[in-house]
C-alpha positions as CSV (number, residue, x, y, z in Angstrom):
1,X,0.0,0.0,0.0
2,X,2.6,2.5,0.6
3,X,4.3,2.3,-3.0
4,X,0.7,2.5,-4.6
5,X,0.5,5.8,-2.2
6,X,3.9,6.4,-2.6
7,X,4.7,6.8,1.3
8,X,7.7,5.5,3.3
9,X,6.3,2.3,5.2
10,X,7.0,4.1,8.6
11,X,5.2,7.5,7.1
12,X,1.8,5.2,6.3
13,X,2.0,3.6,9.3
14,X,2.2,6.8,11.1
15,X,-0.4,8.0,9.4
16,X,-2.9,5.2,10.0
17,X,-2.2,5.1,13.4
18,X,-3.0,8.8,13.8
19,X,-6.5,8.4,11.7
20,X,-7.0,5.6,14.2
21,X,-6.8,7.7,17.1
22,X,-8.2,10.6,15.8
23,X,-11.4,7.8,14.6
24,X,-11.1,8.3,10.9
25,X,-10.5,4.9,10.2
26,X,-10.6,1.8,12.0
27,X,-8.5,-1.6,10.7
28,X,-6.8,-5.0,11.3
29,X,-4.6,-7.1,9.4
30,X,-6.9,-7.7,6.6
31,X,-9.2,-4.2,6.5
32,X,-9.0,-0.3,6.9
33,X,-12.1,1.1,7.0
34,X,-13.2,4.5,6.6
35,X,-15.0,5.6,9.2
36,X,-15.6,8.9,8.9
37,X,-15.8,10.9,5.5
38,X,-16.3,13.7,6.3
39,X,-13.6,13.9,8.9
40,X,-11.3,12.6,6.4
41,X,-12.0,15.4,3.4
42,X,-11.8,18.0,6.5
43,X,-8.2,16.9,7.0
44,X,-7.6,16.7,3.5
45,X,-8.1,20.0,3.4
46,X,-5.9,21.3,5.8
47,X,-2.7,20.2,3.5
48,X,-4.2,21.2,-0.1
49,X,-2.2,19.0,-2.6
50,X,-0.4,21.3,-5.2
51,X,0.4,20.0,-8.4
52,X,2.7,21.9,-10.9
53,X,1.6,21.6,-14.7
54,X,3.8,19.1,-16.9
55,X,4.5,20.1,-20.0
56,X,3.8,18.1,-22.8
57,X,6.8,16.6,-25.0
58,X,7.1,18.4,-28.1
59,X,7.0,15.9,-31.3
């Protein structure tokens, strides 16, 4: 999961663990569940993702 998100393993697992305590998600070895949307898109929102333009190759 964390070179499909493109995360250190200790940076994912940080992060799970402070959904989990903040009750975002819940999980166990097989499952992460989403437990709270809302909460989830909140937090997304306090670090917008910025994304610089590529340029197209020219041909």
């Amino acid at each position: 999961m964390a070179d499909v998100l493109e995360l250190s393993v200790p940076h994912l697992i940080a992060s799970c663990r402070s959904c989990g305590a903040q009750q975002l998600i819940t999980s166990n070895a097989h499952l992460i569940e989403l437990t709270d949307l809302a909460g989830l898109r909140r937090l997304a929102q306090d670090r917008p993702l910025v994304l610089a333009p590529i340029p197209l190759p020219r041909r």
